[in-house]
N, CA, C and O atoms as CSV, one atom per row, in Angstrom:
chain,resi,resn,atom,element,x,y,z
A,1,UNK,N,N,-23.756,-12.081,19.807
A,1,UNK,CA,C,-22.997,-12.298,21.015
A,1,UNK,C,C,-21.665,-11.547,20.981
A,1,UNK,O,O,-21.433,-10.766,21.904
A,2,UNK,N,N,-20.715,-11.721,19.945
A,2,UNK,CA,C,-19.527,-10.967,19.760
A,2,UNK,C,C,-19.461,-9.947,19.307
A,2,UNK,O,O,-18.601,-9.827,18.434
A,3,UNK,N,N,-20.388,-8.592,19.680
A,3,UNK,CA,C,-20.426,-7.444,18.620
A,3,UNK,C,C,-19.325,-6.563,18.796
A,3,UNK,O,O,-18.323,-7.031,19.336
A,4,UNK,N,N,-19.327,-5.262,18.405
A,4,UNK,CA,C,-18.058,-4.860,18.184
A,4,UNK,C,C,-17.381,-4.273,18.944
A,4,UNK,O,O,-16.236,-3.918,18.667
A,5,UNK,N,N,-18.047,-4.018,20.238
A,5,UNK,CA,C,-16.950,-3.460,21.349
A,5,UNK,C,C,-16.973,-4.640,22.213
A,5,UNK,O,O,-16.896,-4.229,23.370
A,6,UNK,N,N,-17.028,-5.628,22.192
A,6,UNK,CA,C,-17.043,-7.045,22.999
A,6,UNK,C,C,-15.354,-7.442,22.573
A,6,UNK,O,O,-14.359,-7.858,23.167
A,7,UNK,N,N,-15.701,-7.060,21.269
A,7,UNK,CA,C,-14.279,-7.655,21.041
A,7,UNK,C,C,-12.890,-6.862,20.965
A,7,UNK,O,O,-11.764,-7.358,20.986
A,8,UNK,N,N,-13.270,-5.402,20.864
A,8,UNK,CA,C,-12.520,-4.300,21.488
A,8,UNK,C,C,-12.001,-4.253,22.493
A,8,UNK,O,O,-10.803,-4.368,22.750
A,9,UNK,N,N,-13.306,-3.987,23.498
A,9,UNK,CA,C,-12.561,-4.410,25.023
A,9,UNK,C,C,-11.687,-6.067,25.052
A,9,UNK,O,O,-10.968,-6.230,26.038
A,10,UNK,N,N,-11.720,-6.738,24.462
A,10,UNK,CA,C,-10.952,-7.958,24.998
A,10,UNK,C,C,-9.646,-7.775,24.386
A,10,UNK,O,O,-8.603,-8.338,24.719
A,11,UNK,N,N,-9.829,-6.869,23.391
A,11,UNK,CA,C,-8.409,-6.854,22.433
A,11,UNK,C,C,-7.827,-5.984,23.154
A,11,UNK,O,O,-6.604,-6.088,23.251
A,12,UNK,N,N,-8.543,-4.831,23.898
A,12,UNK,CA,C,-7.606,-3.870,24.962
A,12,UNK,C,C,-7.489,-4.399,25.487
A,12,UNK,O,O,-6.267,-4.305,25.604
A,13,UNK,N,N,-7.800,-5.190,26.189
A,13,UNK,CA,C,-7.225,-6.370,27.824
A,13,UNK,C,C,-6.190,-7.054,27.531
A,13,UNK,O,O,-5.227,-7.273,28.266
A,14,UNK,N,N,-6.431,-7.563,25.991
A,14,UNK,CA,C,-5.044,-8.709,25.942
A,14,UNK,C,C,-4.102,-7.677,25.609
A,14,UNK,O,O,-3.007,-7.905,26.124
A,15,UNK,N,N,-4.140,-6.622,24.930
A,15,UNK,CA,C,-3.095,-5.820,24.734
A,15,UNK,C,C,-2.252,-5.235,26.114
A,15,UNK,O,O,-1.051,-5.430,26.302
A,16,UNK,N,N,-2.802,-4.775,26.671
A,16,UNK,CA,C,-2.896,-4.246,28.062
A,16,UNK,C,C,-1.969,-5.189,28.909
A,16,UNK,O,O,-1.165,-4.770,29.743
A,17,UNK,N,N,-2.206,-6.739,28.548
A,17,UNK,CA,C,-2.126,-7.529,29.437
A,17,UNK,C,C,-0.529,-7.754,29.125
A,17,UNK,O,O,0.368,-7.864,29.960
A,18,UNK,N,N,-0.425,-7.791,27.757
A,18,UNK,CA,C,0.888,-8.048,26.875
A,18,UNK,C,C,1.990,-7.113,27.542
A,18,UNK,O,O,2.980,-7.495,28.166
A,19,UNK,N,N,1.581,-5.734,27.260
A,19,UNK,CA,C,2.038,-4.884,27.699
A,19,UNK,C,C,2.759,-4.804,29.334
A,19,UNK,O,O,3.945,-4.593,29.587
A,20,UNK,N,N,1.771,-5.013,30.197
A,20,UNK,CA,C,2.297,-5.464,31.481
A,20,UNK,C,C,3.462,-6.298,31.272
A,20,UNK,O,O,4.557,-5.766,31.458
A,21,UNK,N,N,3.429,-7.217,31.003
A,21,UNK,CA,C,3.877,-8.164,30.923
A,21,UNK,C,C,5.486,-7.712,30.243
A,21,UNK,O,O,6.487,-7.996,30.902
A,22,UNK,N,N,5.584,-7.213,29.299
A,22,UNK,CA,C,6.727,-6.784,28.795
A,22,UNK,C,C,7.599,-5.646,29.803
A,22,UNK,O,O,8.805,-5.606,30.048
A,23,UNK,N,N,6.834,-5.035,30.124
A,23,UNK,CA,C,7.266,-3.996,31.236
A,23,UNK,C,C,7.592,-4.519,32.549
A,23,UNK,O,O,8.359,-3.854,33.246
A,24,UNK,N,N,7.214,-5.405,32.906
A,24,UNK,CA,C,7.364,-6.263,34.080
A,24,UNK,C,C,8.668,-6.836,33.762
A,24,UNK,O,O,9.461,-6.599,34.673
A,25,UNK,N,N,9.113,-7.416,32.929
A,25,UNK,CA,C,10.355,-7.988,32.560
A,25,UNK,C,C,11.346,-7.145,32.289
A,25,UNK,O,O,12.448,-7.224,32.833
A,26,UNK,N,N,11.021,-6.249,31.403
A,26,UNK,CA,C,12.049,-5.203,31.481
A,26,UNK,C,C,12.216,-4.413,32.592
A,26,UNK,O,O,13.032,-3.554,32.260
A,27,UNK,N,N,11.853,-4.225,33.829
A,27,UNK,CA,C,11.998,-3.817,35.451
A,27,UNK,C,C,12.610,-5.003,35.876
A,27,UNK,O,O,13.593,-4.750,36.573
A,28,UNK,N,N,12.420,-6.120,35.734
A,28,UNK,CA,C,13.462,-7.111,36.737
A,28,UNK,C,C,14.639,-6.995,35.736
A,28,UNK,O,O,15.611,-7.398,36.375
A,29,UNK,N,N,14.997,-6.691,34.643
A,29,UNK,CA,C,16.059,-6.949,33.902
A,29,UNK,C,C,17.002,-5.846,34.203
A,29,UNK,O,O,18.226,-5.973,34.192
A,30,UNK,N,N,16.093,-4.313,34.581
A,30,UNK,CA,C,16.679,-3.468,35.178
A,30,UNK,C,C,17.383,-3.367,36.915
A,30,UNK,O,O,18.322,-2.709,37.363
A,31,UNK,N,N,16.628,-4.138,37.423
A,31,UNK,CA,C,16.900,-4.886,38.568
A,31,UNK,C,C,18.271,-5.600,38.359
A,31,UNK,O,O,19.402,-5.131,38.490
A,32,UNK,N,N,17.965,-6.589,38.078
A,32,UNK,CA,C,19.181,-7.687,37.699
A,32,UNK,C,C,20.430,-6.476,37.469
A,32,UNK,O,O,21.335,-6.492,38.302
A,33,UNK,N,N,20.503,-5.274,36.191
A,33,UNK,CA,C,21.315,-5.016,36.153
A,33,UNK,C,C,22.006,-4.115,36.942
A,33,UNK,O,O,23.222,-3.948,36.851
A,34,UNK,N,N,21.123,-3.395,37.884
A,34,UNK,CA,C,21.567,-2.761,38.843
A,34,UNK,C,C,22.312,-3.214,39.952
A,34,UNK,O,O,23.417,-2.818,40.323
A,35,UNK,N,N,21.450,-4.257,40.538
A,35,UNK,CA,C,22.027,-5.553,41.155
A,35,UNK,C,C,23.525,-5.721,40.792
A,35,UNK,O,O,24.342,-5.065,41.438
A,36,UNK,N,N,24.013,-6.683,39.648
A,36,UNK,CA,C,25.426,-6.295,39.431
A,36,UNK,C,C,26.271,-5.616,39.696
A,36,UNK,O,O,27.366,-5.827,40.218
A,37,UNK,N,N,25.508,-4.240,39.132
A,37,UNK,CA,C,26.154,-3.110,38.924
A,37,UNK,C,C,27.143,-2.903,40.397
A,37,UNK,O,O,28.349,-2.660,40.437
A,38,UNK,N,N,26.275,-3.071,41.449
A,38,UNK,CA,C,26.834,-3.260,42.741
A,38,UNK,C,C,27.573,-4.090,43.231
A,38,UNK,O,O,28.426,-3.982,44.112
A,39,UNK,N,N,27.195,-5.037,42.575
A,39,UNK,CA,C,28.077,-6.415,43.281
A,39,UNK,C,C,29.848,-5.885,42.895
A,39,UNK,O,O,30.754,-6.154,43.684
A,40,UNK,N,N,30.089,-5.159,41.648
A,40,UNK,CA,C,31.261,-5.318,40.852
A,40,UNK,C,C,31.489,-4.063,42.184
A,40,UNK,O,O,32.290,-4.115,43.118
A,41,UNK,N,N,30.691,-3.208,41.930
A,41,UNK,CA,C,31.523,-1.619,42.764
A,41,UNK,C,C,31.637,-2.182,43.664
A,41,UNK,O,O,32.858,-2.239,43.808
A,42,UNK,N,N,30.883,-3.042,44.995
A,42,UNK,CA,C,31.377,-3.192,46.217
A,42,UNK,C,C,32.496,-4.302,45.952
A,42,UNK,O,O,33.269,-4.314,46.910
A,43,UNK,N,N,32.773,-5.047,45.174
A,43,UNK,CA,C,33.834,-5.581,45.070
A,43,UNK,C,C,35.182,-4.879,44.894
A,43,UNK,O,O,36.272,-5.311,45.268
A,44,UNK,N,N,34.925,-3.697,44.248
A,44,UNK,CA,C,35.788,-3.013,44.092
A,44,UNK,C,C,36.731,-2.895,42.431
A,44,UNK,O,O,37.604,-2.060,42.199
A,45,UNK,N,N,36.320,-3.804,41.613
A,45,UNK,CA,C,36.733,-4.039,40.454
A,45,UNK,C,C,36.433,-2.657,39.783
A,45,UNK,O,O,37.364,-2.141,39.164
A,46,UNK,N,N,35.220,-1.994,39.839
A,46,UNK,CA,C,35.331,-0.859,38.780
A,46,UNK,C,C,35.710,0.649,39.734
A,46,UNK,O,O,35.259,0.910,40.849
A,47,UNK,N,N,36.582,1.430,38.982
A,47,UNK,CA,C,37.157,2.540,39.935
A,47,UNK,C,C,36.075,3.681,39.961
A,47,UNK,O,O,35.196,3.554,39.109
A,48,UNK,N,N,36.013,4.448,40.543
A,48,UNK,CA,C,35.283,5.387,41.243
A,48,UNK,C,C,35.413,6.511,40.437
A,48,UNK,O,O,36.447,7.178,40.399
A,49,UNK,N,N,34.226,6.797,39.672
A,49,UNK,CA,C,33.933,8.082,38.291
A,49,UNK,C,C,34.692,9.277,39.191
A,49,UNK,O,O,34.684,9.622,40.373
A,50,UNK,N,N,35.359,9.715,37.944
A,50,UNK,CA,C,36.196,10.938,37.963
A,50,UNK,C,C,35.387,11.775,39.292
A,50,UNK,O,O,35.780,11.835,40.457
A,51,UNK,N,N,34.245,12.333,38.751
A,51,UNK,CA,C,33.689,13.467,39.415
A,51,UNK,C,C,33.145,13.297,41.184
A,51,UNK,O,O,32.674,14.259,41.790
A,52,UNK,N,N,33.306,12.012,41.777
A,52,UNK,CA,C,33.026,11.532,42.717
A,52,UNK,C,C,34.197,11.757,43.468
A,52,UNK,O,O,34.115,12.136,44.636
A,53,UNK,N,N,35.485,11.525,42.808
A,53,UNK,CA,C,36.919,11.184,43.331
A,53,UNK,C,C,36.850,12.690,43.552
A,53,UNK,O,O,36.835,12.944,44.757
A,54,UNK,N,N,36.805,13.716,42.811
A,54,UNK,CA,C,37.092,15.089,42.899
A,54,UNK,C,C,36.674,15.563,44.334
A,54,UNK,O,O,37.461,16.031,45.156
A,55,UNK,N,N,35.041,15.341,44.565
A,55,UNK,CA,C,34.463,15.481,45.733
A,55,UNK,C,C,34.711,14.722,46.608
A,55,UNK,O,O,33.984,14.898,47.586
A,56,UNK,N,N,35.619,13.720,46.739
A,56,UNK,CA,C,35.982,13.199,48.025
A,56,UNK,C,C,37.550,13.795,48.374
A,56,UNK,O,O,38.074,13.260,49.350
A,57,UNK,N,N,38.010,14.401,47.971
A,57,UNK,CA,C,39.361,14.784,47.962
A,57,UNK,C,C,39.227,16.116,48.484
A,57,UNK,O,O,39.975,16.514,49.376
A,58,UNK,N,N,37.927,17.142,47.768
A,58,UNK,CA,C,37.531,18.266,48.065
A,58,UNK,C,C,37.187,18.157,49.841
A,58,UNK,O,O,37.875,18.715,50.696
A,59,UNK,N,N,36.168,17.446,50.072
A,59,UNK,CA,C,35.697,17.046,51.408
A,59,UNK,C,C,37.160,16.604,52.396
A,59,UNK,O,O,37.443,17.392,53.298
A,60,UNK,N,N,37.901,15.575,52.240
A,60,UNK,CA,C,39.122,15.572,53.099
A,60,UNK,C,C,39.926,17.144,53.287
A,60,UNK,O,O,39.915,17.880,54.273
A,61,UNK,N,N,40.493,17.303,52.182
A,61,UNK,CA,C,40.857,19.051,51.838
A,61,UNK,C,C,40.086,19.666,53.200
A,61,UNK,O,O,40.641,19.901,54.273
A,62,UNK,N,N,39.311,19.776,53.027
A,62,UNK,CA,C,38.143,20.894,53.993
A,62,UNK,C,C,38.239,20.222,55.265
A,62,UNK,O,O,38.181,20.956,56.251
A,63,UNK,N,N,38.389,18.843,55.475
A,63,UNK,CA,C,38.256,18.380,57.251
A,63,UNK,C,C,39.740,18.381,57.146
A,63,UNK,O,O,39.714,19.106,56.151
A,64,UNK,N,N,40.768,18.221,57.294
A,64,UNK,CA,C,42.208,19.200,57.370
A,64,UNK,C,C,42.365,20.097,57.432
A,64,UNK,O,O,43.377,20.384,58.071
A,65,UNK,N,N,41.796,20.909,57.032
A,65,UNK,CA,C,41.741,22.527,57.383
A,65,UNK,C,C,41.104,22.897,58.344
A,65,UNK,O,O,41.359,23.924,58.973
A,66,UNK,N,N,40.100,22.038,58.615
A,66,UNK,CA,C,39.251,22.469,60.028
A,66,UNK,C,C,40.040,21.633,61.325
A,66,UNK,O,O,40.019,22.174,62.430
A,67,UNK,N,N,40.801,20.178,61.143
A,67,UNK,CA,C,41.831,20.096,61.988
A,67,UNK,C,C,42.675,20.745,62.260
A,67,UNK,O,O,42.894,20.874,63.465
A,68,UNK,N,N,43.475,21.400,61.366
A,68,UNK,CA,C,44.451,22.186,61.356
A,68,UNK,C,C,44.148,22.989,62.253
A,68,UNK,O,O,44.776,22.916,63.309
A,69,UNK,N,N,42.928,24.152,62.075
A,69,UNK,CA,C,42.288,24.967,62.481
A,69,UNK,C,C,42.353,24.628,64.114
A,69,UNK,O,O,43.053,25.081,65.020
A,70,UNK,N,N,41.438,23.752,64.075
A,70,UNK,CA,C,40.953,23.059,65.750
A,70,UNK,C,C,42.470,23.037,66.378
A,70,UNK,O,O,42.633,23.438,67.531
A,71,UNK,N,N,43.713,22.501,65.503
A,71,UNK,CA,C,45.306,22.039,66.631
A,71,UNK,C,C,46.225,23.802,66.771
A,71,UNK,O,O,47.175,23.954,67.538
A,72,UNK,N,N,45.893,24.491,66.226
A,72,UNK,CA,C,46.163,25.821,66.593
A,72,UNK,C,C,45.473,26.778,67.310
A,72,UNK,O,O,45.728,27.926,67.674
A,73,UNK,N,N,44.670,26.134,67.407
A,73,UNK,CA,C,43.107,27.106,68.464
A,73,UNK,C,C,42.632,28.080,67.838
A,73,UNK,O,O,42.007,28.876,68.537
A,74,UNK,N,N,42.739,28.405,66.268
A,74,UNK,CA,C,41.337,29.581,66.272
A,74,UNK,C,C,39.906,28.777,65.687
A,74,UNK,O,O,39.735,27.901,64.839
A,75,UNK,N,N,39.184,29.377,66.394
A,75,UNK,CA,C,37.827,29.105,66.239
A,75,UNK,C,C,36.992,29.702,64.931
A,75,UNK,O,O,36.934,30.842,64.469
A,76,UNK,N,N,36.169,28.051,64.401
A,76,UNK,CA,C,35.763,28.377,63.010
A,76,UNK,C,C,34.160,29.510,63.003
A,76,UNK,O,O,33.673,29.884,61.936
């Protein structure tokens, strides 16, 4: 009754099954921490990575210059 791929395949299933199972938890744990991760930034507690700040400063820079542009009348 139990010959030897009977019990193979069941040992891949429970393995398989284990496996899910660990991976499944470690995705909500990644969840969870992403989750946070947001709660703190939209709160505002952690400051805004260097290289983000650069490009938002760059971007204002550039719509001032195109105001500027637009309150003297030459066309971009």
């Amino acid at each position: 009754m139990l010959t030897e791929p009977v019990v193979l395949a069941a040992a891949a299933i429970v393995a398989l099954c284990i496996l899910a199972g660990a991976l499944l938890r470690a995705w909500a744990g990644w969840l969870d921490f992403k989750q946070a991760e947001l709660k703190v930034r939209l709160r505002g507690d952690a400051p805004a990575p260097l290289g983000s700040a650069r490009i938002e400063i760059a971007d204002l820079k550039e719509r001032i210059r195109k105001l500027e542009a637009i309150a003297s009348g030459v066309d971009l």
